[in-house]
Each structure stands twice: as structure tokens, then as C-alpha cells.
C-alpha positions as CSV (number, residue, x, y, z in Angstrom):
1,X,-97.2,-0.4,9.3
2,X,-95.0,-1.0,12.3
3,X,-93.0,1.2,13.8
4,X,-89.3,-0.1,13.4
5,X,-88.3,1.6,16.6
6,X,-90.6,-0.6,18.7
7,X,-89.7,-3.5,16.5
8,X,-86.1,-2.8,18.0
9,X,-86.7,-2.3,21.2
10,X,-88.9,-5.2,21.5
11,X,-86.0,-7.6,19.6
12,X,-83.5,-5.8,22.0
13,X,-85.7,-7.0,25.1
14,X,-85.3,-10.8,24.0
15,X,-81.6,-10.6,23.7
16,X,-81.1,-8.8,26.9
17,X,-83.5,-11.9,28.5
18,X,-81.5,-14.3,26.6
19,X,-78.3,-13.3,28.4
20,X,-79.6,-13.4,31.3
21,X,-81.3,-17.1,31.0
22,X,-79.8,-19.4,33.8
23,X,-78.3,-21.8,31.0
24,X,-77.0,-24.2,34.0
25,X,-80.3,-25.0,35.1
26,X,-81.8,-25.5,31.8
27,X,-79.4,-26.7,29.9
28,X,-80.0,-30.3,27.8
29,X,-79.8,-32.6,30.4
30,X,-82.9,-30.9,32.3
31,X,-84.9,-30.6,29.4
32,X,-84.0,-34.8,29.0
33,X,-84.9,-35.1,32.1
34,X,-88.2,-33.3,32.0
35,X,-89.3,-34.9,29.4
36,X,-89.1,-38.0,30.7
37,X,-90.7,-37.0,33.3
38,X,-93.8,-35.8,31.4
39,X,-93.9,-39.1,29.4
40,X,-94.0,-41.4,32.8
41,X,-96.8,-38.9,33.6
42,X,-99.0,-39.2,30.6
43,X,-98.4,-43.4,30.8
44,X,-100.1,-42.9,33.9
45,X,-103.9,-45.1,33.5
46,X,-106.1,-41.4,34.2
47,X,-104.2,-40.2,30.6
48,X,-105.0,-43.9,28.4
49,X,-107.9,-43.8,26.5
50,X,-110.0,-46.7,26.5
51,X,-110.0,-49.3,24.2
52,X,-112.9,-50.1,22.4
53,X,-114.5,-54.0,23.3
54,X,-115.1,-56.1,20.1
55,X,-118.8,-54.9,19.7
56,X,-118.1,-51.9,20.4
57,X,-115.6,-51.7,18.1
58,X,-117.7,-54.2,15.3
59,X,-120.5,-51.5,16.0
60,X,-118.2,-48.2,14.8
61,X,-117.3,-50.0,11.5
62,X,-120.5,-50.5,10.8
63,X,-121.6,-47.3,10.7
64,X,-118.1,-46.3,8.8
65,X,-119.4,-48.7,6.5
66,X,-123.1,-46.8,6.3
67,X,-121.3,-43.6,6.3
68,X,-119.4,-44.8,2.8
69,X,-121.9,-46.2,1.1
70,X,-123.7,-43.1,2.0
71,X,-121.3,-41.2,0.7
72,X,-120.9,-42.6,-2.3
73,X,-124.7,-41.5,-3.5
74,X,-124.3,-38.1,-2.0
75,X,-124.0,-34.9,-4.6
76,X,-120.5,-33.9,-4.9
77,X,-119.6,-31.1,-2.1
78,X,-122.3,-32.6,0.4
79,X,-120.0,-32.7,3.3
80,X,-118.4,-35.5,5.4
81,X,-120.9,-37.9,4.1
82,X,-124.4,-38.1,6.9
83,X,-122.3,-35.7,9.6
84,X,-121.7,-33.3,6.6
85,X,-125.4,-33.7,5.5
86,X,-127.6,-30.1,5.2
87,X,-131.0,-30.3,6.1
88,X,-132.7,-30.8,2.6
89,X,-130.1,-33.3,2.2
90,X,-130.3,-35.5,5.6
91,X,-134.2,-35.5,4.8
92,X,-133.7,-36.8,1.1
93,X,-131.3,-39.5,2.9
94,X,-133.8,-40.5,5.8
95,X,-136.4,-40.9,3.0
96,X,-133.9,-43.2,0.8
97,X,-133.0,-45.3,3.9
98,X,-136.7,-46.0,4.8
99,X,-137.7,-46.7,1.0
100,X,-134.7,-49.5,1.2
101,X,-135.9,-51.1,4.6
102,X,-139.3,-50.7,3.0
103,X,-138.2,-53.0,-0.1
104,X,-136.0,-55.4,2.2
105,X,-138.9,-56.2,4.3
106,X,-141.2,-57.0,1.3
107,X,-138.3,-59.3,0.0
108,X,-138.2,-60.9,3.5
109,X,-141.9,-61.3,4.1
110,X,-141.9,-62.8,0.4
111,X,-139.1,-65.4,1.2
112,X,-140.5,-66.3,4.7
113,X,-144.4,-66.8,3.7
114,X,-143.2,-68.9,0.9
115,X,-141.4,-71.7,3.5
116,X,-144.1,-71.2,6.3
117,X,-147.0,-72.2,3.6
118,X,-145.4,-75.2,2.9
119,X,-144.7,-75.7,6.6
120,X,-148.2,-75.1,7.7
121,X,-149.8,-76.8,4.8
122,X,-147.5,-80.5,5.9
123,X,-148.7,-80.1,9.0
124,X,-152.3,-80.5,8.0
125,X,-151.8,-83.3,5.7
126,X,-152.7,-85.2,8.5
127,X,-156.2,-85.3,9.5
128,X,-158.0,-87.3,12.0
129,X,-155.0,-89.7,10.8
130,X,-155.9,-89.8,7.6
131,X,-154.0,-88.3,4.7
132,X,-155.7,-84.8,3.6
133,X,-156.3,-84.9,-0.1
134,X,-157.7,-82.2,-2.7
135,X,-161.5,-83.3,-2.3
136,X,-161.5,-83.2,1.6
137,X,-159.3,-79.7,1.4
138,X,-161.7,-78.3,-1.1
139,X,-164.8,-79.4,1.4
140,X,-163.0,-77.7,4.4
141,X,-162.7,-74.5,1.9
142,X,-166.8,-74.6,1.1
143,X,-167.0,-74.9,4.9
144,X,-165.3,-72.3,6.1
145,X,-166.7,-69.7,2.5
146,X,-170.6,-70.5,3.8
147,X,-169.5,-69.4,7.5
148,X,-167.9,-65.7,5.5
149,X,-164.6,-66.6,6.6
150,X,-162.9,-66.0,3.3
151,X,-159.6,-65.3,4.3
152,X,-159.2,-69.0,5.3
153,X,-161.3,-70.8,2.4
154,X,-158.6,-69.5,0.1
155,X,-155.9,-70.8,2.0
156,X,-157.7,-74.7,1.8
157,X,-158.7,-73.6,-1.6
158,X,-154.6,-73.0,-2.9
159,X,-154.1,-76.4,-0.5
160,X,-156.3,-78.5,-2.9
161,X,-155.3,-77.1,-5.9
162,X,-151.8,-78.3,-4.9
163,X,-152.9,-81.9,-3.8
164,X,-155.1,-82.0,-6.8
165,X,-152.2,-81.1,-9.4
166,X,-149.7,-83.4,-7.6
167,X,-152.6,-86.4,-7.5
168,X,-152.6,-86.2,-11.4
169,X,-148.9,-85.8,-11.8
170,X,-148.6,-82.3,-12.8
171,X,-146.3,-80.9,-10.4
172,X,-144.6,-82.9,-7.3
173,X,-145.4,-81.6,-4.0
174,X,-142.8,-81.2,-1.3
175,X,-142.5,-79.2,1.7
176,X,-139.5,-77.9,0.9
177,X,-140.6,-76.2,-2.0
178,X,-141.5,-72.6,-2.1
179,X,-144.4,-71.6,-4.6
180,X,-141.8,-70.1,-6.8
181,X,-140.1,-73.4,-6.8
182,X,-143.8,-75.1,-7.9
183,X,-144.0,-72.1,-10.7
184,X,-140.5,-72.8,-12.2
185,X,-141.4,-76.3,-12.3
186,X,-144.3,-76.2,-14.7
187,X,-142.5,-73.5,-16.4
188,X,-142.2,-75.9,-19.4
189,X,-146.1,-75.8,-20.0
190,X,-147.3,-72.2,-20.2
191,X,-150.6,-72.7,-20.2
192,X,-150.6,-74.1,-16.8
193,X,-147.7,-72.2,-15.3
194,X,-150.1,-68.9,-16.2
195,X,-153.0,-70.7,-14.1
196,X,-151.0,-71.6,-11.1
197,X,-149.3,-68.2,-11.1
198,X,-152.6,-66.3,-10.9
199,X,-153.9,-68.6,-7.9
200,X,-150.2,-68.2,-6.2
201,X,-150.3,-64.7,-6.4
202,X,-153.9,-64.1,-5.5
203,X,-153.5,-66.4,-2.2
204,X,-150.1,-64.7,-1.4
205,X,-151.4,-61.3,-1.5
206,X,-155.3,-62.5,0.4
207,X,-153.3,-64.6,3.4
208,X,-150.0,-62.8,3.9
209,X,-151.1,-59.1,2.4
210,X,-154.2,-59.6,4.3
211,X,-155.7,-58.1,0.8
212,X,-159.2,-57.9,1.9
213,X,-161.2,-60.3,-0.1
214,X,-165.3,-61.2,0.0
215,X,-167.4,-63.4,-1.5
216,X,-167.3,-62.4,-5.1
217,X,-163.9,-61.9,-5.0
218,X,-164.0,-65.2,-3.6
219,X,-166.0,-66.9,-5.7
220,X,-163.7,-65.4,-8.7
221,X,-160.8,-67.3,-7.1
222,X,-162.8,-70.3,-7.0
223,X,-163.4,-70.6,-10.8
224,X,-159.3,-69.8,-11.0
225,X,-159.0,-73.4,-9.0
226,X,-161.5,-75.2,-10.9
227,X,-160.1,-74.1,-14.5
228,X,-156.5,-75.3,-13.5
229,X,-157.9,-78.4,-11.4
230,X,-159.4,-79.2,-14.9
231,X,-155.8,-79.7,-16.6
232,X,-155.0,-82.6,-18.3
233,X,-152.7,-85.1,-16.6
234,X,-149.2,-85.8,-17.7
235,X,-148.3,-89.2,-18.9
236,X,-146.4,-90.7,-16.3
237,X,-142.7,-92.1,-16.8
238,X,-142.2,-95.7,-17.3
């Protein structure tokens, strides 16, 4: 405990101080004026602090924005969302952000190879001036199989099966399709929409997955083509 007898004499100290303070010097008018005196100091440009520019400031929100939605999936009590991360927890979070930039990327690459095959596949309906149909495609695909370059004979071999299927009216083709726009629009006939979605997925996975394919498998795609080249045409409008 504290001794009340120092207690006293330190409280007696102040007072005596007090008396003694020069009130005249310091009395409210002063302490006005040094104020605003500190204020015009502190206005001064060495004491602002700089604004942010419009990316810079675009770029912080952002990464308020990542720190919420962070947040928001984080076990209650894990901190100030990826500043208040542990260890064990900032690794779990790296791991979740890659796995989403992972799954973003395949839904990307999916959307973009669909419009570039179409691109690249107008471009060569064109040959030597001529109009590239199904028979000449599938010739270019035997061509190209017999010299063991695979990768490429299914790419001619998915190109005649489209000319082929729009030659006999079974599907339109356009080059602003995507092959999940041809799917859907054989949807009404199973049997074919089960065909064309076994060749579409084998030549997405073999040209943009660069699955690595040889001759059998080759070959096995090959007989896919034939069997849906071999459906029956549909009767065309009046």
C-alpha cells in the first residue's frame, strides 16, 4: 500500500506549483493563440499525407475486397482476415486460392478453344480457292495419320465430321458457334447428340489438352467419325 504521508506531500507539491504558475503568461488567450499556431504548423505540405491516385486507390479496394471474401470462409477467431492468418491457416488459404485460379483457367481455356476452333477451322474453308468440304478434309486427315502426325489428323478429322453433318442437314455450321452451341443443337435427337459429344470431347482434350494420342487411339477416333458420318439425313423444310 501507499504510504499516505508521501501521498500528501506529493499532493502538497502540486498546489504549492500551482500557486506559483505565472497565470498572466498562460492564461487563455496564449493557449488560443498557441494553438493556432500548431494548427498553421501541421497544414504545413511536410505534415499532409498523400493522397492516394485512382489506381492506387482502385488497387487497395481490391485487395479490401479479397480480404472480405476471405474472411468470410475463414474459421471463426482466425484473425483480421489474411493479416490475422496463422501459419496452418495462410497455407490452407494459398492452397484454396491456387485451386480457384486452377478451375478459372480451365473455364477460360474451355471458352477460348471453343471460338478459336471455329475461327481456325473458317479460315481453312478455303483451299486453293476452292470450298473445303468433308471428303477433301477427311483426305487431308489420312494424310497427315500415314506421316504419324496424329495430333493434327484429328483436328481435319472433327473438321469433316462437321462439313459432313452440315452437308446432309443435320446441324448448321457457323463460325460463330462454339461446339457446345453444335451439341445443344442436336440436343433434340439423342442418338446423335451422344455421337457428336464423344468426338467433341475427344478432339478438345487431343488438340487443346494436348492428351497424347497414337495410332490406335487414333484409329478408335476414326470409327467415332465414321459411325456419326453414317446418320441419317434430316428431311429438309419446305
Amino acid at each position: 500500500e501507499a504510504d499516505t504521508a508521501v501521498l500528501a506531500e506529493q499532493f502538497t507539491a502540486v498546489l504549492r506549483t500551482r500557486a506559483v504558475w505565472p497565470d498572466e503568461k498562460w492564461n487563455a488567450t496564449s493557449a488560443a493563440a498557441a494553438t493556432a499556431e500548431l494548427e498553421a504548423i501541421l497544414q504545413r505540405a511536410e505534415f499532409q499525407e498523400a493522397q492516394p491516385s485512382f489506381l492506387e486507390e482502385a488497387w487497395n479496394n481490391f485487395w479490401e475486397r479479397v480480404n472480405e471474401v476471405v474472411t468470410r470462409f475463414l474459421p471463426e477467431g482466425g484473425g483480421e482476415g489474411l493479416l490475422g492468418l496463422d501459419t496452418f491457416g495462410l497455407v490452407i488459404a494459398i492452397i484454396a486460392g491456387l485451386v480457384l485460379l486452377i478451375v478459372i483457367s480451365l473455364i477460360v481455356r474451355s471458352l477460348v478453344s471453343d471460338f478459336v476452333t471455329e475461327a481456325e477451322f473458317a479460315a481453312e474453308r478455303q483451299t486453293n480457292g476452292e470450298p473445303l468440304t468433308s471428303a477433301r478434309a477427311l483426305e487431308q486427315a489420312q494424310q497427315l495419320s500415314d506421316a504419324g502426325d496424329f495430333r493434327t489428323a484429328v483436328r481435319y478429322l472433327y473438321l469433316s465430321c462437321l462439313l459432313s453433318l452440315e452437308e446432309r442437314n443435320l446441324l448448321r455450321y457457323d463460325r460463330s458457334l462454339t461446339n457446345r452451341e453444335y451439341l445443344r443443337s442436336v440436343a433434340h435427337r439423342p442418338e446423335l447428340f451422344a455421337l457428336l459429344r464423344d468426338v467433341v470431347d475427344v478432339f478438345d482434350r487431343v488438340w487443346y489438352g494436348f492428351m497424347p494420342i497414337d495410332e490406335e487411339t487414333y484409329q478408335q477416333y476414326a470409327v467415332r467419325v465414321q459411325t456419326l458420318q453414317r446418320q441419317r439425313q434430316s428431311p429438309r423444310p419446305e
